[in-house]
C-alpha positions, 0 to 999 in steps of 0.5 A: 500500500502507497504511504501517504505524505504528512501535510507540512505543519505549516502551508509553505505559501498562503493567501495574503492581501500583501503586494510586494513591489521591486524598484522599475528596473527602466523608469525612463520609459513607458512599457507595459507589463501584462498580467494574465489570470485566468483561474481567479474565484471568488464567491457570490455574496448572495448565494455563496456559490464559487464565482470565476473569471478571467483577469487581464491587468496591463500597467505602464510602471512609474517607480515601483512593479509588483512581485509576480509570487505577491500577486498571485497570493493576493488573488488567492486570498479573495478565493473564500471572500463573497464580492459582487463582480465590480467591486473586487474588480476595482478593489484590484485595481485600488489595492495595485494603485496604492502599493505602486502608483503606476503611471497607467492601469487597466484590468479587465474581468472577463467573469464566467457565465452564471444564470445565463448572464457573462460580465466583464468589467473593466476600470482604469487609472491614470497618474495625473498628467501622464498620457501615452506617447503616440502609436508608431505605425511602422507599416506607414514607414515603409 
């Protein structure tokens, strides 16, 4: 009969509301770092029943960047929370603008069909004064 491995007395990771951040390492510029998470889940604050969707954060970084492990630990932590659909998703966004003040971010919500009914939902932030540089259309250069 196979022996079954102990579960460590302590979990080695665990969900945390805590976003750790690195300094840019190119603040000279505006790039955008892409994040995508797709197994996020939540549960209805109605009904309790598990929600699920799909996130997509894009960011133009000022001084800081978030640590990749943080982040998903954090997304972890709204796993056994009840939130309606807009509010966590801008509660992301809110939770990202205070631990980094990017220049810009977006997230969108792509949240699974429940009851017949697909939402997504998108919010933005802009630093004050900030604006993307211009679109290079390098097929016109040609």
């Amino acid at each position: 009969m196979p022996r079954q491995r102990p579960a460590p007395a302590v979990p080695p990771t665990a969900p945390s509301k805590e976003l750790q951040v690195f300094p840019n390492p190119a603040p000279q510029r505006d790039y955008v770092i892409r994040f995508d998470v797709p197994e996020f889940t939540c549960l209805c604050p109605l009904t309790g029943q598990p929600d699920f969707a799909h996130f997509t954060i894009e960011i133009v970084a000022d001084k800081l960047c978030v640590e990749l492990k943080s982040l998903k630990l954090y997304f972890w932590s709204y796993r056994n929370e009840g939130a309606f659909h807009e509010k966590v998703t801008n509660l992301i966004l809110d939770d990202l603008v205070k631990a980094i003040s990017p220049r810009f971010a977006r997230i969108s919500a792509n949240w699974f069909v429940r009851g017949g009914i697909g939402t997504w939902v998108t919010a933005e932030h802009r630093q004050k004064g900030w604006r993307p540089a211009p679109k290079v259309d390098l097929a016109a250069l040609r």
